[in-house]
Structure formats: C-alpha cells, structure tokens
N, C-alpha and C positions, 0 to 999 in steps of 0.2 A: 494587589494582585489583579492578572487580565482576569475578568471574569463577562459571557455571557450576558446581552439585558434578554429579557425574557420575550419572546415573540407570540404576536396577534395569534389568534385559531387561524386565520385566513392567511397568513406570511407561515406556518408551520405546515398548512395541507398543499402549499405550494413550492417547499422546499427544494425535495427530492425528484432531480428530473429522471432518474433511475437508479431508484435504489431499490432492493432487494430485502427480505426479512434479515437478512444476518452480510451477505456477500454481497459484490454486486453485479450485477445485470451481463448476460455471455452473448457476444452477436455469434457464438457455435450456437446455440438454443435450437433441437430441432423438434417438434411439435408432432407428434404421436394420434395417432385414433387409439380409441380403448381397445385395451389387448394387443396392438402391436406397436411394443416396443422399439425403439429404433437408435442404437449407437452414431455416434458422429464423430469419428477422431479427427484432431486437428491435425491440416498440415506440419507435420515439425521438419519441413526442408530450410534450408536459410532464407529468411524474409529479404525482402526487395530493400534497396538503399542501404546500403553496409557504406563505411565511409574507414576511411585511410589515414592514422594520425603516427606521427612521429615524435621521438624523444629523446634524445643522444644516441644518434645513432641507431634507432632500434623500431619499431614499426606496430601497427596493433592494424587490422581489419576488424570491425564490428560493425553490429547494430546499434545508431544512438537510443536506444528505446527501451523499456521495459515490456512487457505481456504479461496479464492475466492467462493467458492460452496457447500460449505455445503459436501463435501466429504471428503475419506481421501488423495486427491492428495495436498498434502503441497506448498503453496506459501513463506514463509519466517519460522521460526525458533521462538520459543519463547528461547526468552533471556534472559527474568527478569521474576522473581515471586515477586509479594509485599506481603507481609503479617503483621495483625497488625490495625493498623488504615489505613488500606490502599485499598478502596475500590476509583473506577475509578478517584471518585467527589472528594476525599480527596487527592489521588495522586494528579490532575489538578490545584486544590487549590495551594499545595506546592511547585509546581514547576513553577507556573503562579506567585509567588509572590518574586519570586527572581530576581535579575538585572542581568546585561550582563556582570560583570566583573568575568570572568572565567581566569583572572591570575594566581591564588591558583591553578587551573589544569594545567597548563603550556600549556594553550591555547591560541596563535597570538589575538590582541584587531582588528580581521577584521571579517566580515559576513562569515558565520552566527554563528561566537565562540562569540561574542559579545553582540547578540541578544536576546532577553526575549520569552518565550516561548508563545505562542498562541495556538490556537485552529485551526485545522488543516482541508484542503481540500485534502480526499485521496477515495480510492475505499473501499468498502464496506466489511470488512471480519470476520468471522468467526473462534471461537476455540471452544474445547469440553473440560471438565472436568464432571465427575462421581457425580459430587455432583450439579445437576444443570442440566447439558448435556450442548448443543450447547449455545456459546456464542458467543454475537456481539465486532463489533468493535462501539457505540456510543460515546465514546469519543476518540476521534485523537487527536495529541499536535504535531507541529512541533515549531523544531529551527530554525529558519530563514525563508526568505520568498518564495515563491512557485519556485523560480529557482536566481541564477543557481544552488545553492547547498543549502542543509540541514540537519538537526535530523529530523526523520520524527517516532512517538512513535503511537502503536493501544494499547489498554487498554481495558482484557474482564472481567468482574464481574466475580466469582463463588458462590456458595450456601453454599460453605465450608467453616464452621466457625474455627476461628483462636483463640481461646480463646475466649473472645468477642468483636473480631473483624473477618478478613477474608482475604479470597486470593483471589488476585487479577493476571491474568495472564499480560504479556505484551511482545510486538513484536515491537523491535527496529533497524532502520537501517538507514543508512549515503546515501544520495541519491544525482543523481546528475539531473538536468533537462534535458532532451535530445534536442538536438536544432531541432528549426521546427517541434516539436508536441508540445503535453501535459502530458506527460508520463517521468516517471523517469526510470531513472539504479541503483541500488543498487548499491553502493562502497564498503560498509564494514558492515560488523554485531556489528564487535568488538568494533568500534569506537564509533559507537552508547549506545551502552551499559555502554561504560565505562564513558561517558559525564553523561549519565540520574544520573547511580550511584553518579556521583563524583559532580554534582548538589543536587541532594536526601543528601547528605552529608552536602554542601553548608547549606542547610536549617535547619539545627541542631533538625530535628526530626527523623534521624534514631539511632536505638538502637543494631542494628546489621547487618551485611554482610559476607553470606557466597556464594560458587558457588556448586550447583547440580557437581552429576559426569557426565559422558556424556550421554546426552539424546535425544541429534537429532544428527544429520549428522556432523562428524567429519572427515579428517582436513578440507573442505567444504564443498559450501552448492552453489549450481547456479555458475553464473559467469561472467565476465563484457565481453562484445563481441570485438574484437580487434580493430577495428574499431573506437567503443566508446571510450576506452581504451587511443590508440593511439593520440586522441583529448583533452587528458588530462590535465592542466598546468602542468609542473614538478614538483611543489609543490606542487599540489595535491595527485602524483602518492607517492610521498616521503613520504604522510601525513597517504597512506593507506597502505606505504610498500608493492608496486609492482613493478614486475619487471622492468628492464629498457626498456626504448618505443627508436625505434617501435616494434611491438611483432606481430607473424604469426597469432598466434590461440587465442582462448579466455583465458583469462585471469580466473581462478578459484578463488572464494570469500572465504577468509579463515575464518574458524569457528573450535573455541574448542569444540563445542558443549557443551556447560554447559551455563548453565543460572545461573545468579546472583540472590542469596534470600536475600532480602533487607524488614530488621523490621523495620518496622514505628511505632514509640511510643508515638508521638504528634501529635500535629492536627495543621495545618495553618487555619487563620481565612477564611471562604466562604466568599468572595465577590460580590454579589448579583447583576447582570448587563446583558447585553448584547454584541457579540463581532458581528463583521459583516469582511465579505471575499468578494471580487470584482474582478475580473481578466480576460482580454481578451489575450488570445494568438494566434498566428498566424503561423497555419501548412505550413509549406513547406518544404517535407519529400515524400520521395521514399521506400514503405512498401510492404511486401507480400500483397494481397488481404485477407483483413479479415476475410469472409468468402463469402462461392459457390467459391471456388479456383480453379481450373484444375489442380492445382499440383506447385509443389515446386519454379518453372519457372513466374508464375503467380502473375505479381507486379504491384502496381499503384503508381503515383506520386501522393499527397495530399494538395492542398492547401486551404487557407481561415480561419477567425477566428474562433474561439470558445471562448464564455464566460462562467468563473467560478463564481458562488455563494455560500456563506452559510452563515446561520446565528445560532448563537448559544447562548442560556440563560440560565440563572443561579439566580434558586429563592433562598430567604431565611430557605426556608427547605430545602435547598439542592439536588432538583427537575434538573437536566439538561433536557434541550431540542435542539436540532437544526432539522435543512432542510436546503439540499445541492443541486443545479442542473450544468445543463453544458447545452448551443444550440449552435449549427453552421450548417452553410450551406458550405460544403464544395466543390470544384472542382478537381475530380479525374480524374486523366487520364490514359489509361493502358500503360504499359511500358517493351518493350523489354531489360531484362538485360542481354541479352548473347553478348551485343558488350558494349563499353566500351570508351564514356560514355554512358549510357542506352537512348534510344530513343522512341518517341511514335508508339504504335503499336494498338490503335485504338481511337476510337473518344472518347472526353472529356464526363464526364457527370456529374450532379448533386449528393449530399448526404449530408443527413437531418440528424442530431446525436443530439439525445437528451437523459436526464436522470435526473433523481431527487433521493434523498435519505431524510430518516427521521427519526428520532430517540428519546428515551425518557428512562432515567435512574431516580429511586430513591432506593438508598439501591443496593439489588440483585436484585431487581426489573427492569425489563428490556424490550425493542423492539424497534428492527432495519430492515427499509426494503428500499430496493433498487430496482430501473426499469431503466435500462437501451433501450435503440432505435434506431438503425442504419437504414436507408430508402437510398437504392441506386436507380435513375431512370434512369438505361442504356436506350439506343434505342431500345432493344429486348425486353426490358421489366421490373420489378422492383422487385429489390433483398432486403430481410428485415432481422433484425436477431434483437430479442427481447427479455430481460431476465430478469426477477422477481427475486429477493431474498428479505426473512420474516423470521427471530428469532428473538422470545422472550421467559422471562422468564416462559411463560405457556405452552413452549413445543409447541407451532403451529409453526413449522418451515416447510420452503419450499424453495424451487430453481429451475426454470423451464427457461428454453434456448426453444426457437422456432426458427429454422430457414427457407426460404422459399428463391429459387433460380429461379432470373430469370422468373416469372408468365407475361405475356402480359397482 
C-alpha cells in the first residue's frame, strides 16, 4: 500500500503555502477594525474566458474552471465534460455500481486503485456555463478513502440540453492527505481523468470519447510544494511522473489542458439508499496564520482534532440529497520560523472551527450552500473570519467572507 514517509519538523512548518485551520485561504478576505463589521459579496456575474466546445452537433459555452467563490479566480481545471445521459445522479449511479478490479487499466490491486467509489467529503465549489450560469458542486465521488491518497471527482449540472439528455461539467483530481491537517495536495489532474474515463468505460454505457483542444492552462496548472513533494513514496512520485526527490522548488502539476467528452448512452440502475461519512483527524501542523496575518513571517503551530461528517440520500425519483459538517477546538501556538527548528514566540491559545454544507439536486434542478467559522481567542482579544456561499438553480447565488481582527 502507497503510504506517506514521515516528514522533518523543518519540511512539515514549511508545507503549507496557504492553508487555513480547516478550509482554504479566500482572496474575497476583507479585514475589519474592531466593531465594524464589513460584508464582501462576490461578484456572481459570468467570469471572463468562457470557451465554446462541440459534440454531434450540439454546443456547450462554459467556464473551464472550478471556484471556491463564486469568482473568476479558478481553483482546479475542468477535465471532463459528460454528455448524453449524463446528468450528476446518472454519472453517480454508474460509477457507484462498479467493483474495484481496475486490472483492465493496468492499475496495482492496492488502495485506493482497488476501491469502489463513494460519495465524497470535499469543500464546496462552483462552475458557470451560459445555459444555466453558476453551478454547484452537490454531488462529490471519491476513490478511496479520505487519506492518505485518492480520486477525488466535483460534478456541476447544466441547463444545456444534449439531445435529450444534457452536459454535465466535471473537475477531477489525484490527491494526497497532508499529514497533521485535514487538507489535501493535488498530485495530478491527468491521473484523475484518465481513471473516471477508463471506469465510465468499465461500465459499458459509454458511446463515445473524445478530448476538447486546449481550454484551460496548459502545460500546467498549480503545483505540489517541495516539501510535500519530497515526502513522497517513490512509487508515488513514479505513479505521477515527477521528477526525481529531493527537489529545491515546487514542483509544477502537469496538465494538457483539454478535458475528455465522454457520451453516455445508457443508464445504470438508481439505487435508492443512504451513505453516511464519519471521520476524526488530528492537526499537528505549522501553518501561516489564516487570517489578520502581519505578513509572510506570521506562523502558528496547530494542534487537536476535527471531526468530519456527511450524509447523503438518494430516493427513487432520483432526488439526491446530503449535509456535510466539520468541529474542532483546536490549540494554536505562534511561532518563530526564522531559526530552524521554528520556536514559540508567543502564548498558546484556543480556536473554535466549524462548518456545515447542504445540498439538493433533481434534474437541472439544483442548490448548494456552505458556512464556514473560524473563532480564534488570543489574550488580546478575538479574531473571527466567517464565510457563506448559496447557488442554485434559481439564479440566488451569493458569497460573502467577513473578517474581524483581534476585537477585545
């Protein structure tokens, strides 16, 4: 089995080039004096660079991109387009009802190449397409289970009819757990992609497969930090074709930029149920301060659990539903990283992180919303930072970050 080798104190306080207690880091963030409050909605108008693909005959306008925020600042790549019978609940369906033997792909029989797909505990995001506008991410799927490694697939409805059927967008990617959070690293976009496909395959309801020309950020897209990198098993590094460890700088995430169009011409049967997600993990990680920073310098060590939840249903009309959370009380301590190993440089103190999410899909039919909660109570006083996101398919879409620094 892939597993983790264990990283230096000095390669673990330098992991995270922006990670957050629980989410990650918003460029909406907007910075408060004590006592006045200040909302920040994000733009939800259609973000810049929509691009134009075609598929017998039939046409799609989108965003290649994912959001964290309802903007057009891109978190991940759309990879795949489904089209066909391939609406979020029918993909879910077909790939929920296959086993773990990916031999046929010339996949190792160890975690997570092995594993059956499930329904997925990830962060809350957002695409756009022209026939519809803003889409959620209410159905997740990953391969394997929440660490140390995974497929981890977002899936956004459109309004755009495919014949009579539809497009479906999707954002896929190979992840890895980061030791001592709750937060993943991207490994590969490619990998990702080519599994969903070569499963979609597996289930003998696709009817065709072709790849868009390039539509998002080509030869890549983000990057894995050296650090993380370096922490890598060798078999892993081999698995995503990088370079050889150990390596100075980060490491760049390669991408063709082209997404896979995958027609879905059958249907797998709904199976009508419940799944349920349970997980505690336990920070112990040396992170920039999430936010009220003083600047680049400005680190804390993070410790204590957090628990994951969510549950997700699925009726006979083909109705999904779920609700996701995460609590922990954590202990953070500030931390001087300019000597080596990093040292404390002022008094411990408490942080409260909580967050729910909830969703409901039938058809095109759609709404997803998210609140996330950070509570830190330093000795000076207490630092909060709080952020709402709401799309559905009636167009009330929203995204608003509050942050407040430090109030006595």
């Amino acid at each position: 089995m892939l597993t983790l080798r264990t990283l230096s104190a000095r390669g673990r306080g330098l992991m995270l080039g922006c990670a957050c207690f629980v989410a990650g880091c918003s460029s909406e963030d907007v910075i408060t004096e004590p006592g006045q409050p200040s909302l920040a909605p994000a733009s939800v108008n259609a973000p810049a660079d929509l691009v134009t693909i075609e598929d017998a005959g039939h046409s799609l306008t989108f965003w290649p991109y994912t959001s964290a925020g309802l903007s057009d600042q891109p978190s991940d790549p759309i990879n795949l387009v489904f089209v066909g019978k391939a609406s979020p609940v029918a993909i879910r369906a077909a790939l929920m009802a296959l086993d773990g033997d990916r031999s046929s792909l010339g996949l190792p029989p160890v975690p997570p190449f092995n594993a059956r797909w499930t329904d997925a505990f990830g962060d809350a995001q957002g695409s756009y397409a022209s026939e519809g506008g803003w889409t959620g991410s209410v159905i997740q799927l990953a391969l394997g289970d929440y660490g140390p490694i995974r497929v981890h697939l977002r899936l956004f409805s459109t309004k755009a009819p495919f014949g009579d059927g539809t497009w479906t967008l999707g954002g896929a990617h190979f992840e890895v757990l980061i030791p001592g959070t709750t937060e993943h690293q991207v490994l590969s976009w490619e990998i990702a992609q080519q599994i969903v496909v070569g499963d979609l395959m597996r289930s003998g309801l696709i009817s065709g497969v072709s790849l868009t020309s390039t539509i998002n950020a080509a030869p890549s897209f983000r990057d894995i930090p050296a650090p993380i990198y370096n922490g890598l098993p060798p078999e892993l590094v081999g698995l995503i074709g990088g370079p050889p460890q150990p390596v100075q700088n980060a490491v760049p995430l390669a991408s063709d930029g082209q997404a896979a169009i995958v027609e879905l011409s059958g249907d797998a049967p709904l199976v009508p149920g419940d799944t349920a997600f349970n997980l505690t993990l336990t920070w112990g990680q040396l992170v920039p301060r999430p936010f009220c920073s003083s600047g680049p310098l400005d680190w804390v060590y993070v410790e204590g659990p957090v628990t994951l939840t969510r549950t997700s249903s699925l009726t006979a009309d083909g109705s999904y539903t779920f609700t996701g959370s995460y609590q922990g009380r954590l202990h953070v301590t500030p931390m001087d990283v300019t000597v080596n190993p990093p040292v404390p440089s002022g008094p411990s103190f408490d942080a409260v992180v909580t967050g729910n999410q909830s969703g409901q899909i039938l058809g095109s039919d759609f709404v997803l919303s998210a609140h996330d909660r950070r509570i830190a109570s330093e000795t000076d006083g207490i630092g909060m930072q709080r952020s709402r996101l709401r799309v559905g398919s009636s167009g009330d879409n929203s995204y608003v970050v509050n942050v407040r620094c430090l109030e006595p």
